[in-house]
MIRO-603653 format. One line per 5 residues: number of its first residue (from 1); for each residue x, y, z of N, C-alpha, C, O, CB. Coordinates in steps of 0.2 Angstrom, whole numbers. Atoms other than C-alpha are relative to their C-alpha. Glycine has a CB too. Example, Ala and Ser with C-alpha at 12.3 -4.5 7.8 and 13.67 -1.06 7.14 Angstrom:
<lovexs>
1	4:-6:0:62:-22:39:4:6:0:9:5:3:-5:0:6 | -4:-6:-1:68:-5:36:-4:5:3:-1:11:4:2:2:-7
</lovexs>
This chain:
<lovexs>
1	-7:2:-2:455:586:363:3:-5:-5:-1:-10:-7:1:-2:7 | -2:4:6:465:578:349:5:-3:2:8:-1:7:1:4:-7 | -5:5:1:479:565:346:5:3:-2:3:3:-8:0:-5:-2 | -5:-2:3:494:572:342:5:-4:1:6:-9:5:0:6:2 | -7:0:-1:512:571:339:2:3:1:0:9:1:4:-2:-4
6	-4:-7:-2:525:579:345:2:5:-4:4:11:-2:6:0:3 | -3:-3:7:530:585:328:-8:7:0:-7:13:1:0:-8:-8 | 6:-1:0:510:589:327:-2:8:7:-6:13:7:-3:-7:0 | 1:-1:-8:510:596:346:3:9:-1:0:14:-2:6:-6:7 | -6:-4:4:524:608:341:-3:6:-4:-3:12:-2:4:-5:-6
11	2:-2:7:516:614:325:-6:6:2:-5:12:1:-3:-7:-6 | 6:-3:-4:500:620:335:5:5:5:8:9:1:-7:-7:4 | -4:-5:-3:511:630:347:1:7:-2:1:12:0:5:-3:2 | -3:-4:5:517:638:335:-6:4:-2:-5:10:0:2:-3:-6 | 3:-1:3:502:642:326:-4:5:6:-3:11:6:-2:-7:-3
16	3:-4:-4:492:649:340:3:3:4:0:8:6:-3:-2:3 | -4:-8:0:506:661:346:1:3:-4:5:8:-3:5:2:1 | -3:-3:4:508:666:332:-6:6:-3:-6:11:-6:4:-4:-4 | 8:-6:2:487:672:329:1:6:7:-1:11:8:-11:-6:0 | 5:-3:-7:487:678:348:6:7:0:4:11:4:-1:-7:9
21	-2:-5:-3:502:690:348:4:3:-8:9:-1:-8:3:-2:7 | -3:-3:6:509:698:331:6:-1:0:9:-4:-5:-1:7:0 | -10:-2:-1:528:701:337:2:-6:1:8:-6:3:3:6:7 | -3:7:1:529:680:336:2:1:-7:-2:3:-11:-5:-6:2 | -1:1:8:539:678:320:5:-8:1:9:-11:5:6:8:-4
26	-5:5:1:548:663:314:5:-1:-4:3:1:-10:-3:-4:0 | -5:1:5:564:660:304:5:-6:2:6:-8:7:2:6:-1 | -5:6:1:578:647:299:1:-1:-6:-1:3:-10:-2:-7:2 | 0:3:7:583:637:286:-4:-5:-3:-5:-10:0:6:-3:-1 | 8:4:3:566:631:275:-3:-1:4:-6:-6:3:0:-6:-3
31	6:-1:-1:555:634:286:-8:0:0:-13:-3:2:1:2:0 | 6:0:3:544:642:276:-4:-2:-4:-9:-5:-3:0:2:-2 | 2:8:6:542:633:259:-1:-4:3:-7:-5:5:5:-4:-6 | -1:8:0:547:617:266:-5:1:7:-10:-3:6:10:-3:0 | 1:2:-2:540:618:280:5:-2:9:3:-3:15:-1:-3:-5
36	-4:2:-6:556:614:291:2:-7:-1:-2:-12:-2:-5:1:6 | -1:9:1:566:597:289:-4:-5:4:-3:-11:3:7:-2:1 | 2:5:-3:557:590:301:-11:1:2:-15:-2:6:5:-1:8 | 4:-2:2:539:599:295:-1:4:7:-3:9:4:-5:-6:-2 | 1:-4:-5:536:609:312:-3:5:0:-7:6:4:3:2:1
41	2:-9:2:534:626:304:-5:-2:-7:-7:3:-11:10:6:-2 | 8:5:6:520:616:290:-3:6:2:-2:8:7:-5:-9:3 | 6:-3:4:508:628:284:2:7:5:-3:11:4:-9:-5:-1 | 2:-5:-3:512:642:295:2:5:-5:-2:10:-5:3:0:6 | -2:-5:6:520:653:279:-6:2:-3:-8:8:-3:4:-2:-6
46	4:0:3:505:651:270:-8:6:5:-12:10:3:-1:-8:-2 | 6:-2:-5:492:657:287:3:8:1:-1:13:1:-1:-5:10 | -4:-8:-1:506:674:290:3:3:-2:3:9:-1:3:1:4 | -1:-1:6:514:675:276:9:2:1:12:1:7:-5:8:-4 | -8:2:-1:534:678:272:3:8:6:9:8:9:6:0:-12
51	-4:-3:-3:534:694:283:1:-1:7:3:3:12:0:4:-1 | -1:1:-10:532:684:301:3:-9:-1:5:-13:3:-14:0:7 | -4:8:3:540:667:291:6:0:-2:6:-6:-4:-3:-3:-4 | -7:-2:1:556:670:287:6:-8:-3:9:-12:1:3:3:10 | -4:6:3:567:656:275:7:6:1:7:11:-1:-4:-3:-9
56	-8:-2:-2:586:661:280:4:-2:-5:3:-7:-9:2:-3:6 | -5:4:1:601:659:273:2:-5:4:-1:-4:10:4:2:-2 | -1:4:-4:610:644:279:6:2:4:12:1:2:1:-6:-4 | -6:-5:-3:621:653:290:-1:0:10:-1:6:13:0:11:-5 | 1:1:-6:617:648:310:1:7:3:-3:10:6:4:-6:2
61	-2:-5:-5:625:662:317:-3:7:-2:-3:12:2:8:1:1 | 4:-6:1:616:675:308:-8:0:0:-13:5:0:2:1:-5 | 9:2:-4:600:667:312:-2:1:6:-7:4:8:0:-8:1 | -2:-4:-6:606:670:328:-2:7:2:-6:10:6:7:0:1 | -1:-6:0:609:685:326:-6:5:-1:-7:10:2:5:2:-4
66	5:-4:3:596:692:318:-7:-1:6:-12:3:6:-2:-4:-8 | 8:2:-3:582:685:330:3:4:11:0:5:16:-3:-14:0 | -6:-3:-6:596:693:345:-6:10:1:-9:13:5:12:1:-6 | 4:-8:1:590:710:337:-9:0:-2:-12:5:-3:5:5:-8 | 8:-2:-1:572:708:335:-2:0:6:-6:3:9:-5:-4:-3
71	4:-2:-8:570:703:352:2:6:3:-3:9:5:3:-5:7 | -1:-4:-2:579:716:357:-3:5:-1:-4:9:4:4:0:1 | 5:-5:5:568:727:346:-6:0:4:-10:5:5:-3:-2:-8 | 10:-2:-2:551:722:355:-3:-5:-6:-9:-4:-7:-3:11:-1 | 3:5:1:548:707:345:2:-7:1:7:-8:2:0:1:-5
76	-1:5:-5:547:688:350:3:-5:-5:-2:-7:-7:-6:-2:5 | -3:2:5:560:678:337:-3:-9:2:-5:-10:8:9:2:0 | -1:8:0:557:658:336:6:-1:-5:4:-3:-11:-8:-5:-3 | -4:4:4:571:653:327:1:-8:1:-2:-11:5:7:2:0 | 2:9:0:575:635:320:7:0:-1:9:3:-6:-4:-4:-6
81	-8:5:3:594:627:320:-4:-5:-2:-8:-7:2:7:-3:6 | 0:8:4:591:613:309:0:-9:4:-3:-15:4:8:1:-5 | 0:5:-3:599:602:320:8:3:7:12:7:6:1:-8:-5 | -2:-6:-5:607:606:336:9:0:2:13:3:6:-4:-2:8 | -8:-1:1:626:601:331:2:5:-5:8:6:-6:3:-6:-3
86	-2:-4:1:623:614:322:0:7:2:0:12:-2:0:0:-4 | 1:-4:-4:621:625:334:8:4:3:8:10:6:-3:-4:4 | -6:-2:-3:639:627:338:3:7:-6:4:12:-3:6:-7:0 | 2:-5:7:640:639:321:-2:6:4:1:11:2:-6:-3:-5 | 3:-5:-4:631:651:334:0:2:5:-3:6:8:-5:0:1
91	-2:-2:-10:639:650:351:2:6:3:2:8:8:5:-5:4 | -2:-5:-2:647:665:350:-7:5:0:-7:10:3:8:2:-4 | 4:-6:-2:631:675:347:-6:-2:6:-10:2:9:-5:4:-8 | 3:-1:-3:621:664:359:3:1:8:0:4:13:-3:-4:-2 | -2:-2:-6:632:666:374:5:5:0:9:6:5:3:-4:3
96	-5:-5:-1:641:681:370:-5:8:0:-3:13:1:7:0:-6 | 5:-4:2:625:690:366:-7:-2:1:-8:3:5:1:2:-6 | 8:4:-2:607:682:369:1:0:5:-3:3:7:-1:-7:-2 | 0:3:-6:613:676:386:2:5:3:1:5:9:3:-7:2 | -2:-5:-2:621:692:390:-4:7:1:-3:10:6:2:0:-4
101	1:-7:3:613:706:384:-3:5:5:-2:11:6:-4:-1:-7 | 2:-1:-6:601:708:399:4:2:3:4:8:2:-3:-5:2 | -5:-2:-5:615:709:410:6:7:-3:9:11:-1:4:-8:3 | -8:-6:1:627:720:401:-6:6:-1:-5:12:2:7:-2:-10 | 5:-6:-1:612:732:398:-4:1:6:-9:5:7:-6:0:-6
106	4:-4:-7:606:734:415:-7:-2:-1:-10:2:2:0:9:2 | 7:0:1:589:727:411:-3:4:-6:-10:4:-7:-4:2:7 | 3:-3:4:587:738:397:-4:-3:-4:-9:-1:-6:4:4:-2 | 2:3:9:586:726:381:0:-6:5:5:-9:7:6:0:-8 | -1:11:1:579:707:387:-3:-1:-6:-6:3:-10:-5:-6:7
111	-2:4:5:580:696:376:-4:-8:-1:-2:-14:-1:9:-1:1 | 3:3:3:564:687:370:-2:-3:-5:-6:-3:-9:-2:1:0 | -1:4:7:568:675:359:1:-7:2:4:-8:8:5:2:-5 | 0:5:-2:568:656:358:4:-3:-7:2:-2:-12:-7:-2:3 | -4:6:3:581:643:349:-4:-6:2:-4:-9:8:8:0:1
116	0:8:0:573:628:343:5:-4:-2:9:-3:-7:-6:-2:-3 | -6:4:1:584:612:343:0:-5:0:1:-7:5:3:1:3 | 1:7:-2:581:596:338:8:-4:-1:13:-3:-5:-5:-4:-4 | -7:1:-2:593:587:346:0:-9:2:-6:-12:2:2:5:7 | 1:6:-2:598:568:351:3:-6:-4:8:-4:-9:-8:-1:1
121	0:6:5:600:551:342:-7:-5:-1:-13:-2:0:5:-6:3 | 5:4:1:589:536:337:-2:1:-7:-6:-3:-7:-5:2:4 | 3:-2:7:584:542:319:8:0:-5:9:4:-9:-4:10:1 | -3:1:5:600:536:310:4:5:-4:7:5:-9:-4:-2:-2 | -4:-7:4:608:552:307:7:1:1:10:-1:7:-3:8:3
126	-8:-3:-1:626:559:302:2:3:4:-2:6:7:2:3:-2 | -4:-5:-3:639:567:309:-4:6:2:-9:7:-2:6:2:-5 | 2:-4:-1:633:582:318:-9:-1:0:-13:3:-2:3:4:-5 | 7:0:2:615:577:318:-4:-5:5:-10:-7:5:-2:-1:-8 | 4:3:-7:612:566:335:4:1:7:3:-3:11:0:-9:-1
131	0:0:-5:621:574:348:-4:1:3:-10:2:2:3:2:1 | 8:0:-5:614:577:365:7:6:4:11:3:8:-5:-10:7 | -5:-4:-3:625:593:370:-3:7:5:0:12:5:4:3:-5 | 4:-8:-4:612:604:383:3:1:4:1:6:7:-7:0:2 | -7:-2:-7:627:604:396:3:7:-5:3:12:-2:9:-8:1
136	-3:-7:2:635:618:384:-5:3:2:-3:7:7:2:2:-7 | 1:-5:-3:620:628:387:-3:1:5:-6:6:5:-2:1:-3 | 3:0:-7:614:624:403:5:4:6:4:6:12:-2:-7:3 | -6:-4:-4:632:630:409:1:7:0:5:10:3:5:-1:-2 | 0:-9:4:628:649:400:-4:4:6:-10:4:5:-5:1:-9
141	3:-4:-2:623:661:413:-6:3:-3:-5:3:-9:4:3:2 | 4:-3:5:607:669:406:-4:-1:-6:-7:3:-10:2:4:-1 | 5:4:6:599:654:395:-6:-3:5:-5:-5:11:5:-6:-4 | 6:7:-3:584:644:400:2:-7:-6:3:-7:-12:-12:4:-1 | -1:6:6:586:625:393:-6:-3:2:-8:-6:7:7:-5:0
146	7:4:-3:569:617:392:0:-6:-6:1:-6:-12:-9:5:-1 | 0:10:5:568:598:385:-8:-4:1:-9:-5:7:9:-8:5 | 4:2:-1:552:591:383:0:-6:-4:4:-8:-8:-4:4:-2 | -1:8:-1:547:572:384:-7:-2:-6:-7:-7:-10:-2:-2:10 | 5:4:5:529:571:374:-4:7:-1:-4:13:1:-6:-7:5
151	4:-5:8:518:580:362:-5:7:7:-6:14:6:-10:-10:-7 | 4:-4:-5:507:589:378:4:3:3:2:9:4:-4:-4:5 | -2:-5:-3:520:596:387:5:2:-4:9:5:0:1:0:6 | -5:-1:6:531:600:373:-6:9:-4:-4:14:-5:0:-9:-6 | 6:-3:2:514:609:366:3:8:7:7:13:6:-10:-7:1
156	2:-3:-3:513:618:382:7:4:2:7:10:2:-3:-3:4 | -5:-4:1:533:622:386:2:5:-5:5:10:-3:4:-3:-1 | -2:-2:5:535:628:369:-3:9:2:1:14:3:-4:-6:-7 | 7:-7:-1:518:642:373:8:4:4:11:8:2:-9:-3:8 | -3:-5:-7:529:647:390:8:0:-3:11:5:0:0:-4:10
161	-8:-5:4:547:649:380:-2:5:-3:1:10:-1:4:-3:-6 | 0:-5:5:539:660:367:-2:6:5:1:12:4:-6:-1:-8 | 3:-4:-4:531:670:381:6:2:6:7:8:9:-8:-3:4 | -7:-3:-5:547:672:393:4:5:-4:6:5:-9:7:-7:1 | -6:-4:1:558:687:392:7:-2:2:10:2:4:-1:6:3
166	-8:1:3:575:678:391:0:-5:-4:-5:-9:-5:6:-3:5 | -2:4:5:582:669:379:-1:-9:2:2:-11:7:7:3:-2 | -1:9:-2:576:647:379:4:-3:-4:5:0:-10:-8:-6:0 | 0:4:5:583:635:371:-2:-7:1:0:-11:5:6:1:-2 | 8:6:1:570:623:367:3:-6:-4:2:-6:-10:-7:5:-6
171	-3:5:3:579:606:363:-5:-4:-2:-10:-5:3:6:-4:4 | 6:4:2:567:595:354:2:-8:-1:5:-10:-6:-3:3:-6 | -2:9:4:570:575:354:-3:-3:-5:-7:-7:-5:-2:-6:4 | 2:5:5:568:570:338:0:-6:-2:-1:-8:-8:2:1:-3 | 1:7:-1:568:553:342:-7:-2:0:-9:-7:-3:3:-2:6
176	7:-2:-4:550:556:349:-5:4:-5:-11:4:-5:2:5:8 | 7:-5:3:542:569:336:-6:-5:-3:-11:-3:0:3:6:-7 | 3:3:2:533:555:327:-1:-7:6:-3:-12:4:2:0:-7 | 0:6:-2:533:541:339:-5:-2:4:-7:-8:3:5:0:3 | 6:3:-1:518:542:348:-5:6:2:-3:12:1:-1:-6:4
181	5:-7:3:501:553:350:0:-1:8:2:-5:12:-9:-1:-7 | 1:-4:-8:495:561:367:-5:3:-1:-5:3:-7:3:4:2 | 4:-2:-1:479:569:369:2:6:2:4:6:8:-3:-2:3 | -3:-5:-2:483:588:369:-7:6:0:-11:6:-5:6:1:-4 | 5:-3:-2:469:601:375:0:5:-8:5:5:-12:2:4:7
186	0:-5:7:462:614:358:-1:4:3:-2:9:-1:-4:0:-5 | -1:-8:-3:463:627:371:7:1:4:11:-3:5:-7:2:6 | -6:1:-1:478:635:377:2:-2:5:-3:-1:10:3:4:-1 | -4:4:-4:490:626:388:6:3:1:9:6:-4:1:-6:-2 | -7:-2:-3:506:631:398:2:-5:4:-2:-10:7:0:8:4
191	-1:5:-6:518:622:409:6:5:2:11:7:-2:3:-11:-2 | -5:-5:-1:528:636:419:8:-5:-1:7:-12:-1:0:4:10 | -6:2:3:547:632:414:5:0:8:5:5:12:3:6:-6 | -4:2:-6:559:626:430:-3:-5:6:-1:-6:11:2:6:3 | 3:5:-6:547:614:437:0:-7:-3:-1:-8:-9:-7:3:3
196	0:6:3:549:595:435:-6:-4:2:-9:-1:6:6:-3:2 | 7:4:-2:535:582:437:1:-7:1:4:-10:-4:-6:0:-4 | -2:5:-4:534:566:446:-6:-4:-4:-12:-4:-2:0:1:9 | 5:4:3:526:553:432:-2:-6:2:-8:-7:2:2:-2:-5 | 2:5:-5:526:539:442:3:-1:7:9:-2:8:1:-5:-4
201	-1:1:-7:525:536:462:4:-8:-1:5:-12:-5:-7:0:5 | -5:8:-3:536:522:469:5:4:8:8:9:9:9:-5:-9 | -3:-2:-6:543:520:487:10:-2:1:14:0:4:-4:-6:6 | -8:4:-2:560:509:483:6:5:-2:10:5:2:2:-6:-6 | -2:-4:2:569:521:472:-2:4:-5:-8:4:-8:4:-3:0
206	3:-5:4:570:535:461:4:1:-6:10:2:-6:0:7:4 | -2:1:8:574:535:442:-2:10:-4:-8:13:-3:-8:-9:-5 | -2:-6:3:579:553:433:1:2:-5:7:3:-7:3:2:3 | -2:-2:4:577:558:419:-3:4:-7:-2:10:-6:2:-4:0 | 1:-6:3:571:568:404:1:0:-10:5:-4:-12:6:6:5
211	1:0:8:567:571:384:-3:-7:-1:-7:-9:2:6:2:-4 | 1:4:1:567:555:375:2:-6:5:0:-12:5:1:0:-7 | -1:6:-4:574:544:388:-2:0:5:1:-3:9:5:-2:1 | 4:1:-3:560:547:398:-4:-7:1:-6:-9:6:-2:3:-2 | 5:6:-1:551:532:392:5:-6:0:3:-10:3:-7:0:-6
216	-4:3:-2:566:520:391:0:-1:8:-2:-7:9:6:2:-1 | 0:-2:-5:566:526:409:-7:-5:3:-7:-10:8:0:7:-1 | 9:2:-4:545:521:413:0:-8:-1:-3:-12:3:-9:4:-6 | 0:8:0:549:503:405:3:-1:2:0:-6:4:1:-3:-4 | -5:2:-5:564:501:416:-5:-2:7:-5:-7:10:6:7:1
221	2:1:-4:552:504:428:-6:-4:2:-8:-5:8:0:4:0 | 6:5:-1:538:493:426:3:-6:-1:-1:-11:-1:-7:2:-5 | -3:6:2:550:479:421:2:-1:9:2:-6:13:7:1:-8 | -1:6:-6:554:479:438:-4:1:6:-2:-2:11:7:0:2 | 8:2:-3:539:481:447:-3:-5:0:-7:-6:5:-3:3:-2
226	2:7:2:534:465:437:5:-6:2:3:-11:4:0:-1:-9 | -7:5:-1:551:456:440:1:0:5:0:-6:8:6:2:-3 | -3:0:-9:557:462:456:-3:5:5:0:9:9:8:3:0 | 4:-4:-6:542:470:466:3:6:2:0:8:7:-2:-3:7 | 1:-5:-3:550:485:468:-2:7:-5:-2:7:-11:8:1:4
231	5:-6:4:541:502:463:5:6:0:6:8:5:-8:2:5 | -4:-5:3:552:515:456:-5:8:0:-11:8:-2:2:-4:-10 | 1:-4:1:548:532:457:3:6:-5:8:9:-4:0:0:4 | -4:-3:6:550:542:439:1:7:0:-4:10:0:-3:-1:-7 | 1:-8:0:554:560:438:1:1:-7:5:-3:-10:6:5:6
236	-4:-4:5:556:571:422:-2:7:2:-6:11:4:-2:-2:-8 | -1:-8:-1:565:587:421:-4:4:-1:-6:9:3:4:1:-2 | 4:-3:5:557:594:407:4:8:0:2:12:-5:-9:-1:3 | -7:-5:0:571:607:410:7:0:4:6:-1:10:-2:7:2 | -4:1:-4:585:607:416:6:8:1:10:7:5:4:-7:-2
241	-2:-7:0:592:627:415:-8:4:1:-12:5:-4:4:2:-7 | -2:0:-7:584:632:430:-3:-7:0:-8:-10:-3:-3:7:5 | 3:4:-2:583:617:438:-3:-3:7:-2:-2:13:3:-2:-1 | 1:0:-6:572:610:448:2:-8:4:-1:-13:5:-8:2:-1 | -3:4:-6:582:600:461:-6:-3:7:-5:-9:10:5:6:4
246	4:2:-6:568:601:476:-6:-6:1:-8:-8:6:-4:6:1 | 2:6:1:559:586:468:5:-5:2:5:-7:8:-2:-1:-8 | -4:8:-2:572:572:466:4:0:4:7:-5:6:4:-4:-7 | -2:3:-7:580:578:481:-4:-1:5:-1:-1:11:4:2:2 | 3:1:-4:565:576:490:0:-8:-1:1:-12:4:-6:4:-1
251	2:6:4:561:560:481:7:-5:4:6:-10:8:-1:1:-11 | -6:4:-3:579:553:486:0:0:8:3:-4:10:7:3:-3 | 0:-1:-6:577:557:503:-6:-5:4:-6:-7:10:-1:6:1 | 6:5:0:561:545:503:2:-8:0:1:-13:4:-5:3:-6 | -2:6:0:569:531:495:7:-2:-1:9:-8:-3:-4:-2:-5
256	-5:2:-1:585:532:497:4:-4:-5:9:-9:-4:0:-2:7 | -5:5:8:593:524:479:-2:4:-7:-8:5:-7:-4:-11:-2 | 0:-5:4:595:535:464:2:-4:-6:6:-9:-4:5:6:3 | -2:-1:5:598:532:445:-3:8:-4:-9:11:-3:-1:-6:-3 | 1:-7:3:600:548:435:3:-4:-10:7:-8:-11:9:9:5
261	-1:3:5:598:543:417:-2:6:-7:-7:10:-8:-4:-8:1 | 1:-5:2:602:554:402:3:-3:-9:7:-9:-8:4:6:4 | -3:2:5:608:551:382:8:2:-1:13:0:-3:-3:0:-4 | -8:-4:2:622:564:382:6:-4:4:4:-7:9:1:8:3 | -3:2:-2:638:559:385:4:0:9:5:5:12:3:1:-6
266	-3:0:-8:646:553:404:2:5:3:-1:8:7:6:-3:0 | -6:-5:-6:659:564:410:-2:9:-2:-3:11:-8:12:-1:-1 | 2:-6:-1:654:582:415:-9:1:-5:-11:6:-8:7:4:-3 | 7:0:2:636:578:409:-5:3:4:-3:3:10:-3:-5:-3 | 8:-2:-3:618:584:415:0:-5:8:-2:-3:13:-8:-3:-8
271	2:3:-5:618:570:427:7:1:5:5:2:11:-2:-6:-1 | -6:-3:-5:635:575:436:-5:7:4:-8:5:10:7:4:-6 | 3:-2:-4:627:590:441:-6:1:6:-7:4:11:2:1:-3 | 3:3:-4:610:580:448:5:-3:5:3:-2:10:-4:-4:-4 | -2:4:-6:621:570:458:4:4:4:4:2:10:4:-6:-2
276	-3:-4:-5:631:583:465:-5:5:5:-3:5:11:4:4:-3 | 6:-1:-5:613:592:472:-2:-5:5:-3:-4:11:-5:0:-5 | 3:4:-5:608:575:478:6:-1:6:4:-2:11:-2:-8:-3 | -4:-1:-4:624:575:487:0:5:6:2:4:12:4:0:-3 | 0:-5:-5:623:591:493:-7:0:4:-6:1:10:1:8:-3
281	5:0:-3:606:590:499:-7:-6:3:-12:-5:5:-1:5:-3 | 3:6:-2:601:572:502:5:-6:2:3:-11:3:-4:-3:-5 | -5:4:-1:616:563:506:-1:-6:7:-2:-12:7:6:5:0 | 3:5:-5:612:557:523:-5:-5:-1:-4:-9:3:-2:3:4 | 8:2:0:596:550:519:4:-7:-7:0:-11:-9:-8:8:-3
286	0:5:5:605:538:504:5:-7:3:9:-6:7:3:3:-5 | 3:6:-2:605:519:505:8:-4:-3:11:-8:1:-8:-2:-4 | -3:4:7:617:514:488:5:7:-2:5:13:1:-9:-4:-9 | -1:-5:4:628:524:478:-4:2:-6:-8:-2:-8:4:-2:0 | 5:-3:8:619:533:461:4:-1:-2:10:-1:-1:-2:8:-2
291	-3:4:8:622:525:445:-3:4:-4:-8:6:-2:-2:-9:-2 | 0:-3:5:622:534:430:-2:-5:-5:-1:-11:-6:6:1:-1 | 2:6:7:614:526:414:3:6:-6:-1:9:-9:-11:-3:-2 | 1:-5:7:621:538:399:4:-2:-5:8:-7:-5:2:10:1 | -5:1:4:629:540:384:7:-3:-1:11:0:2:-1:4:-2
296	-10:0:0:649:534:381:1:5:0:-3:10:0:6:-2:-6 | -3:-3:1:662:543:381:4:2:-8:10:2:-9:4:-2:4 | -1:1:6:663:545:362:-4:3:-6:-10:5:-5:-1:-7:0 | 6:-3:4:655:552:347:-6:-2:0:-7:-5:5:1:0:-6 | 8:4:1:636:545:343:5:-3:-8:7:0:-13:-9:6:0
301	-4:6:8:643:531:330:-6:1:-5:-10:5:-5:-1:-12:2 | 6:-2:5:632:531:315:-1:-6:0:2:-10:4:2:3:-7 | 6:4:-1:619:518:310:2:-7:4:-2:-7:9:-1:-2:-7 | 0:8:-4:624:500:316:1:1:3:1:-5:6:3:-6:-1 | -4:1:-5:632:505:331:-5:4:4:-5:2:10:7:3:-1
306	3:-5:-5:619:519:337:-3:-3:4:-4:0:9:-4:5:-1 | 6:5:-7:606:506:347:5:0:4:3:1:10:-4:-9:-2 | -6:4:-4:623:500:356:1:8:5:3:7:11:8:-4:-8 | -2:-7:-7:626:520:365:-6:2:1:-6:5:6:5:10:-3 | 5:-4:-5:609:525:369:-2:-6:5:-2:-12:5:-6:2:-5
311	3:4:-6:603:521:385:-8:-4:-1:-13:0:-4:1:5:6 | 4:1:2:590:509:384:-4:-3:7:-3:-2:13:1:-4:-7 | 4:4:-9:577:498:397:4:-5:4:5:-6:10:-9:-5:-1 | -4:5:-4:588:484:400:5:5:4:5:5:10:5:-5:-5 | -6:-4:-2:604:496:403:-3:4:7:-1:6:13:4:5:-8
316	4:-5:-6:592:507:414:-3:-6:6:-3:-5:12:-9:6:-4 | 2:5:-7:584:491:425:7:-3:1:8:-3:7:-7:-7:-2 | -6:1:-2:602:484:425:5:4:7:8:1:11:2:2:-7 | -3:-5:-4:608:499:435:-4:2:7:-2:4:13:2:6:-4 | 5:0:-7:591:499:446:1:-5:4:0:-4:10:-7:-1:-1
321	0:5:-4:594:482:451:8:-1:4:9:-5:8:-3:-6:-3 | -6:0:-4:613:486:455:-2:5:5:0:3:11:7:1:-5 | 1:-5:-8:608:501:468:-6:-5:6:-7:-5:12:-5:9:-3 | 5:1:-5:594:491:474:2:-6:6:0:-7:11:-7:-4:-4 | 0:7:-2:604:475:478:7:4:7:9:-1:10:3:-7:-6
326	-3:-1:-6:617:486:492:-6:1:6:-11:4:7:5:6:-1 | 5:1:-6:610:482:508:-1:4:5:-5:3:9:0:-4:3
</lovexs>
């Protein structure tokens, strides 16, 4: 069992769907040669050669498109958006066609293919290159959105996208690809897609959240465990199209105090609709009102300003200790 990165985690996913089933192919922009701007797709041209590796033009929506019609052929596409603000370039073929296509054909043609997407802030990037916009596609009838937190279940999500018959889209935090290693099995690994997992127990309250601000999240949690004896209970999503709800509204029913913490931006985000679940189906049982930790209302600023919108451990124990303190 080796150490990996998520970058590294990733790469191996790849790599062993791609021996174990033929009709895995991959394509984007530089991929091949290069590798992939963020190395991903590293040496896999060289092991399958340019006709299961695919260097694109730079044209999103035909990237799209093209892996639209192989799935639907009976082969299993990985494409790569670059970065997932450029993703918008392709919305008309992923929700007018990818997320569709299943239903307008009666089950004839599903639609086995996976959009990777690194996505997020933290890495100093331009315009277009640190949103956190998985509310567009978690709102698409007939997508799966899967967001992975560390190098192991990322490894293992990655497996159970390429193997699903609908279309995922597989957001990657690139905040996290290099950031730290994990111990990932050298035999194969799955983590079915719509189920979330409960990283750390605690009785007081319950902390939600998912990708890179997972671990913001675990230090929030142990800062106040040390600080203020109370034991936080962590959930991550690890998807949030389909969601699995039956965790953190179990979990809130237990400890009755909720933060839902996310980088994308405030109003009409991912945690809106967490809180309207906990409402609908734990409401009685709560203590405080649910506090939000997420992004502004605002673009992701560039360099000096980006530490200042992401949610971080203070801003996340900040909002623990404002639910914890209604009596």
């Amino acid at each position: 069992m080796a150490e990996l990165t998520m970058a590294k985690a990733l790469n191996l996913a790849l790599t062993q769907e791609m021996a174990r089933d033929d009709g895995v192919m991959v394509l984007g922009e530089d991929v091949g040669v290069d590798g992939g701007v963020f190395r991903i797709t590293e040496g896999l041209l060289d092991k399958y050669g340019e006709a299961r590796v695919m260097d694109t033009p730079l044209a999103e929506a035909a990237i799209v498109g093209f892996s639209i019609g192989m799935a639907a052929y009976g082969l299993k596409p990985v494409c790569e958006v670059q970065f997932s603000g450029f993703g918008y370039l392709a919305m008309h073929q992923i929700e007018a066609h990818a997320a569709r296509l299943r239903w307008r054909s009666r089950g004839r043609y599903p639609v086995p293919m996976v959009v990777r997407m690194p996505y997020g802030g933290g890495v100093r990037a331009l315009e277009h290159h640190s949103e956190s916009k998985e509310a567009f596609f978690a709102h698409t009838p007939g997508l799966k959105v899967v967001i992975p937190s560390g190098p192991r279940n990322a490894r293992a999500l990655l497996v159970s996208a390429i193997r699903d018959p609908d279309p995922v889209i597989f957001m990657e935090p690139k905040r996290i690809y290099r950031a730290f290693r994990e111990h990932v099995p050298d035999d194969e690994e799955t983590l079915p897609i719509g189920e979330s997992k409960t990283v750390r127990e605690g009785g007081d309250i319950t902390l939600v959240s998912y990708g890179s601000m997972l671990h913001p999240t675990l230090q929030a949690a142990e800062q106040l465990a040390e600080q203020d004896g109370a034991e936080a209970e962590v959930i991550d999503l690890l998807s949030i199209s389909p969601l699995d709800d039956s965790r953190f509204t179990e979990s809130a029913r237990r400890t009755g105090r909720v933060v839902v913490v996310h980088e994308a931006q405030r109003s009409f985000g991912p945690g809106a609709e967490l809180i309207a679940r906990l409402v609908e189906k734990s409401f009685w049982y709560l203590e405080a009102p649910i506090a939000r930790v997420t992004g502004y209302d605002v673009q992701v600023p560039y360099f000096a300003r980006e530490a200042d919108y992401l949610p971080d451990a203070p801003r996340i124990l900040a909002a623990a200790r404002e639910v914890l303190s209604h009596a």
